[in-house]
N, C-alpha and C positions, 0 to 999 in steps of 0.2 A: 225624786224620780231618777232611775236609775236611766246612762247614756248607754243604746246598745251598739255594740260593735259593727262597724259598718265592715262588709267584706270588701276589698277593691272588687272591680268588673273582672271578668274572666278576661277580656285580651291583656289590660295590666299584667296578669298572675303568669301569662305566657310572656312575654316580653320579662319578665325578671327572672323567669326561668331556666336554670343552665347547666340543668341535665340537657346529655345528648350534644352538647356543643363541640367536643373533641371528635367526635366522629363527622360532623358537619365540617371542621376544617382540615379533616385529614381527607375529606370527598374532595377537596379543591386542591391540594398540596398533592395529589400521592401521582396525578397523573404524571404531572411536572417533575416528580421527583423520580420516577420510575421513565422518563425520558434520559433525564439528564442521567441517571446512572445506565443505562442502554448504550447513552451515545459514549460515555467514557467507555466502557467495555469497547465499542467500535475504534473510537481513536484509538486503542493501546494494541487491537489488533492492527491497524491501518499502521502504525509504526513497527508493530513485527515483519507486518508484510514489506515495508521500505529497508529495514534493515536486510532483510532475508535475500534482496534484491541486489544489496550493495556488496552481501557478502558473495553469491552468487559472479559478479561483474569481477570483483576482485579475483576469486576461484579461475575464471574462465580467462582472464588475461594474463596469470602465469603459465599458461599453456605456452603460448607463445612467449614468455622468457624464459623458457627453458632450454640448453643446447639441444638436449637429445627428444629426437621426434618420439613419436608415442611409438609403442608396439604393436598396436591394433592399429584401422583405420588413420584416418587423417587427423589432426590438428582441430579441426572445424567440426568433425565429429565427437571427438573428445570432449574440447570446448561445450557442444550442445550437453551431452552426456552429464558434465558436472553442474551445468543451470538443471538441468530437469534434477539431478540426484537434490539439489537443494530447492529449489523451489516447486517441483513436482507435488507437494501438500496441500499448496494453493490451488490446484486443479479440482480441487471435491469442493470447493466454493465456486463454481463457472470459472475458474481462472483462465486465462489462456495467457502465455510464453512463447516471447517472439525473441530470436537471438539473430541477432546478425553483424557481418563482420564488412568493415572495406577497409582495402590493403591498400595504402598509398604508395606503393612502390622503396625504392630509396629516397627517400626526404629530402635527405643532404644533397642531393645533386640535382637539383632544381628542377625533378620531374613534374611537380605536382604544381609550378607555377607557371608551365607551358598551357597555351589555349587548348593542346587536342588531348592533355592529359584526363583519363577519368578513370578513379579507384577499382580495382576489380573486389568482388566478391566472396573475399576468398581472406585467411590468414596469414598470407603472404608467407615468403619466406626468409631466409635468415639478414637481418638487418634491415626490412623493410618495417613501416612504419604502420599498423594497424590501428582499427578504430572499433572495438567493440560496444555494442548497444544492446543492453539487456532491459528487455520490457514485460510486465508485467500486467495483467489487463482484466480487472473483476470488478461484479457488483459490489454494493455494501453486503457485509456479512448480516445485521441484525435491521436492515432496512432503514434506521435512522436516516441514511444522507439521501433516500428516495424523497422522502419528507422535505426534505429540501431542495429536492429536482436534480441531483446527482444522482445520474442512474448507472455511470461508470466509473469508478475508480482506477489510473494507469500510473505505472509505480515504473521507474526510467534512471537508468544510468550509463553513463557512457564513460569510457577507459581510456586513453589511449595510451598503445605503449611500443615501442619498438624491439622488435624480435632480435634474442640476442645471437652472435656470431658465432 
C-alpha cells in the first residue's frame, strides 16, 4: 500500500512563508528612517543658520573698527543694515533679528569699574569699548525639534571690540 502525502496545516505553510516579508520590514524601518534623515537635513540647516550669525557678528563689529564714520546715517545703523543684508533669509522662516549694542565708554580709564557707571546704547565712539550681540530667534524649519519640545531655536553671538582712534 502506497503512503500518501500528508500536506502540513495551512497556519504552518503561512509561518514558512516569505513572500511579502521585505515590505513588512521596510513598514517598521522607513518611518525611523525618514526621521532621522529629516532631522539631518534640520541640523545642517541649524548650522547654516549659526554660521550665518557669526558671520553677521563679525560683519557688524568692523563697523566700529573702522576710522572713518559711515556716509550715510550712523554707525548703529550701518551696523543694523549689514545683520539684516546677511541674515534677512532667515526671516521667511519666522525668524526674527534682534541687534544690539552697549558702549562701555573708555575701558582703560576705569569708567566701567565705578558703582554709577552703566553702558549707553549706542556704538560709542572712537576708542570706546563696544559690546555687540547679534541674535537670531526661529522655529525648526522641518518640525523635527517640536517632536521634541523645542519650539524655539535662538542662535547668539557676542563681539566685543574696541572702536579704533
Amino acid at each position: 500500500m502506497k503512503a500518501s502525502a500528508r500536506r502540513p496545516p495551512f497556519a504552518m505553510q503561512l509561518l514558512r512563508d516569505e513572500r511579502g516579508i521585505a515590505s513588512i520590514e521596510f513598514a517598521f524601518v522607513a518611518f525611523f528612517a525618514m526621521v532621522f534623515f529629516i532631522g539631518t537635513v534640520e541640523i545642517a540647516l541649524e548650522m547654516i543658520a549659526d554660521a550665518s550669525v557669526q558671520a553677521a557678528a563679525q560683519a557688524a563689529s568692523r563697523v566700529g573698527l573702522t576710522t572713518i564714520a559711515p556716509s550715510t546715517g550712523s554707525r548703529v545703523q550701518k551696523a543694523q543694515a549689514i545683520v539684516e543684508s546677511i541674515l534677512g533669509g532667515w526671516k521667511n522662516v519666522n525668524g526674527t533679528i534682534t541687534v544690539s549694542e552697549l558702549n562701555y565708554g573708555s575701558y582703560g580709564y576705569g569708567n566701567v569699574a565705578s558703582a554709577t557707571y552703566t553702558p549707553t546704547q549706542d556704538m560709542g565712539g572712537y576708542g570706546d569699548v563696544v559690546v555687540y550681540k547679534i541674535q537670531l530667534t526661529m522655529p525648526g524649519v522641518t518640525g523635527v525639534p517640536q517632536l521634541f519640545g523645542i519650539n524655539e531655536l535662538t542662535f547668539e553671538r557676542n563681539f566685543i571690540v574696541q572702536n579704533e582712534k
